[in-house]
N, C-alpha and C positions, 0 to 999 in steps of 0.2 A: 448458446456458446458458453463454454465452461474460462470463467476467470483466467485459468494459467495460460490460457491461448493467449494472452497478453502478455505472459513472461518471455514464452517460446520466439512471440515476436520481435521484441526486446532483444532475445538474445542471438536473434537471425540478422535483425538491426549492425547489431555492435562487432559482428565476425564479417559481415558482408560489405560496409563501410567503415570510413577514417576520418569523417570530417563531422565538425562539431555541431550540425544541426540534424546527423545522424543519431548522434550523442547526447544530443537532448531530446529526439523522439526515441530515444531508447529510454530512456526515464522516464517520460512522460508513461511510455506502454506498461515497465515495468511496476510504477506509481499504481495505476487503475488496475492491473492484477490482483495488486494489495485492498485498494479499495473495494472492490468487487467481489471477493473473498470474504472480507470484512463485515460486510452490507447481508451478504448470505448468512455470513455466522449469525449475525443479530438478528436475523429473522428466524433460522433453524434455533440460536435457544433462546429467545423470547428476550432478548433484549432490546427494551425500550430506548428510544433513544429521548434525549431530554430535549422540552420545549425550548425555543428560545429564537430571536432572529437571525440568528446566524445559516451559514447555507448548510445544506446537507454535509458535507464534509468535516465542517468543523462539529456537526452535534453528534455524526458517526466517531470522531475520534471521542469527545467528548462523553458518549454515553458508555465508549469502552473502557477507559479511563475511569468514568466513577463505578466499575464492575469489579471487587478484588481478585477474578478469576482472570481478569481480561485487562486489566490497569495496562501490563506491560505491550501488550497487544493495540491498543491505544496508544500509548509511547512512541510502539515502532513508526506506526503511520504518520504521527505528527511526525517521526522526521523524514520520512521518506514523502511527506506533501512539502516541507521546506527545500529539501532538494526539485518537486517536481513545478514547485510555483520558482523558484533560479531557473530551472530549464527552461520554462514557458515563458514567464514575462518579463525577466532582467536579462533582455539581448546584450549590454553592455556586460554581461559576467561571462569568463570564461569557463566553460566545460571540459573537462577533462576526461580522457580515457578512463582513469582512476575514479572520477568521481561516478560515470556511467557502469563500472564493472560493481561498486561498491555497490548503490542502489539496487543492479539486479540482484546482491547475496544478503541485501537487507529482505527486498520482495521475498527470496527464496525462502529465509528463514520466519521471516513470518507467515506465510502461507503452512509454513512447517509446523510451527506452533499453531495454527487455526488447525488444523486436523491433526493435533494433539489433542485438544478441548474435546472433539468426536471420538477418538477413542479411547480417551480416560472414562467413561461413563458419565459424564456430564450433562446432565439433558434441561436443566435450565439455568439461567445467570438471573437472581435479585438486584 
């Protein structure tokens, strides 16, 4: 299954339903698009990710972040997982339309810039 089947569902999610736990499974899908994406890039240019205990998410943002090609790329995810950890475990926070439409054109744009990185001729990240 190719990553943006996550967006797509995301954004079937947010046109098909109006109610707020719609709206946080629309961030959560559109969240792991980015991730997933992400995960691919690091493996297609050989970016390492860095040891440490933390779980896989935080060393995937973490190892894009310390990449100068990939810093901002890293950035975006750290906030698109702060939106996707409010949508999942802070049932006392409200979700918002706005905040579920924001997250999918955060996923969009970064997905947009990961296949930017493929065809600028980039074939590995130090």
């Amino acid at each position: 299954m190719q990553p943006v089947k996550f967006l797509d569902s995301a954004k079937d999610i947010l046109v098909s339903f109006n109610d707020e736990a719609s709206r946080r499974n629309c961030i959560s899908r559109a969240y792991y698009s980015a991730y997933h994406t992400c995960l691919i890039a690091c493996s297609s240019l050989e970016i390492k990710l860095p040891e440490s205990n933390s779980g896989l998410h935080a060393r995937l943002i973490n190892g894009l972040r310390e990449n100068s090609q990939t810093f901002y790329i890293g950035t975006d995810l750290a906030d698109l997982k702060k939106y996707r950890t409010k949508a999942d475990y802070h049932l006392g926070a409200k979700i918002s339309q706005r905040d579920a439409e924001t997250v999918i054109k955060l996923a969009e744009n970064l997905i947009a810039d990961v296949g930017k990185l493929f065809s600028s001729g980039v074939e590995t990240c130090d």
